[in-house]
N, C-alpha and C positions, 0 to 999 in steps of 0.2 A: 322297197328297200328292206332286209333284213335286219329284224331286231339288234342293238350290241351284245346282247346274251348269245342270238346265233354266232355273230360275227365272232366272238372271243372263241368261240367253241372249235369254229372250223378254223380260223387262224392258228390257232396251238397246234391243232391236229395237224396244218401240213408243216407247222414251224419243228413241231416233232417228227415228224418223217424224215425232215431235212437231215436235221441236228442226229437222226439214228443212223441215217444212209452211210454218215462219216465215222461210225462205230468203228468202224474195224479199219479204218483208210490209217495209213502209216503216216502219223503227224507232223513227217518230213516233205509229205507230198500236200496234205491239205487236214486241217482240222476245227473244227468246229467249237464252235465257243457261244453260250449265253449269257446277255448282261444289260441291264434294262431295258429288257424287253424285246431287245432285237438281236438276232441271230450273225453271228459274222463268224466268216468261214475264210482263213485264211490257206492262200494257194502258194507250197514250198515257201513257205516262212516270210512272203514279201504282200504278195498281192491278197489284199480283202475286198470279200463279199458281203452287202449287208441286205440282210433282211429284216425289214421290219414293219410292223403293224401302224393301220391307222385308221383308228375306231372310228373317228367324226366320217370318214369318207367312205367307210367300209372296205378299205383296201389293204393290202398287202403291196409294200412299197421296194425294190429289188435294187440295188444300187452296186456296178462293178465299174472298174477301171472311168471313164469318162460317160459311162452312162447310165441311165435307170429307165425303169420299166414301171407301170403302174397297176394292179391285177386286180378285177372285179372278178368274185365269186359266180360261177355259171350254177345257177340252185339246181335247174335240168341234168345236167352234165356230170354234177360235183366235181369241176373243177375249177381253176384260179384262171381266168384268162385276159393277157394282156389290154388294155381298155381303150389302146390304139384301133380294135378291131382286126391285127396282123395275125392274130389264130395261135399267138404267143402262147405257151402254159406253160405255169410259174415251172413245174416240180419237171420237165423236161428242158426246160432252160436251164435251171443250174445243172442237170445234169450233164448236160451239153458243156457248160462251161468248166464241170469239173474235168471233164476229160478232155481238152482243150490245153486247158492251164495244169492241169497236174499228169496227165497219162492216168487219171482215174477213173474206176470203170462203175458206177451206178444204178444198175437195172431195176431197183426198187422206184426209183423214180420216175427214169422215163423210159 
């Protein structure tokens, strides 16, 4: 298991990729917001996305409409992937969901 030093380091880094993806996304269609710690992205002013970290477990925790997802860091890979073992990754899943829920288009993600 990776250190919590690692853990913090790569969680910021993809919690910032997220939170920059929505730079430029028209805040009527989805926008980004952070606030203790965890990331919520709300889609056309109704529906939120949260993401949030969770140092004891070394996870990245993704929670939308009636579900959540749980993401262990791949160290090989470098990336976030679902801990169901379904081949989930975190930073192509919301992008998925951005364009879904908002008509947004994300290619820095996935």
């Amino acid at each position: 298991m990776m250190n919590e030093s690692d853990f913090r380091r790569y969680a910021d880094e993809a919690m910032d990729s997220v939170d920059a993806a929505f730079d430029e996304v028209d805040p009527d269609l989805a926008e980004a917001d952070r606030s203790q710690g965890a990331l919520v992205i709300t889609f056309r002013q109704s529906h939120k996305l949260i993401l949030s970290p969770q140092a004891p477990l070394r996870q990245l925790w993704l929670a939308f409409r009636d579900q959540a997802w749980h993401f262990g860091r791949d160290e090989r890979a470098g990336r976030w992937l679902d801990d169901r073992g379904h081949g989930v990754e975190l930073l192509a899943l919301i992008a998925q969901l951005a364009s879904q829920q908002a008509g947004v288009s994300l290619p820095g993600l996935g």
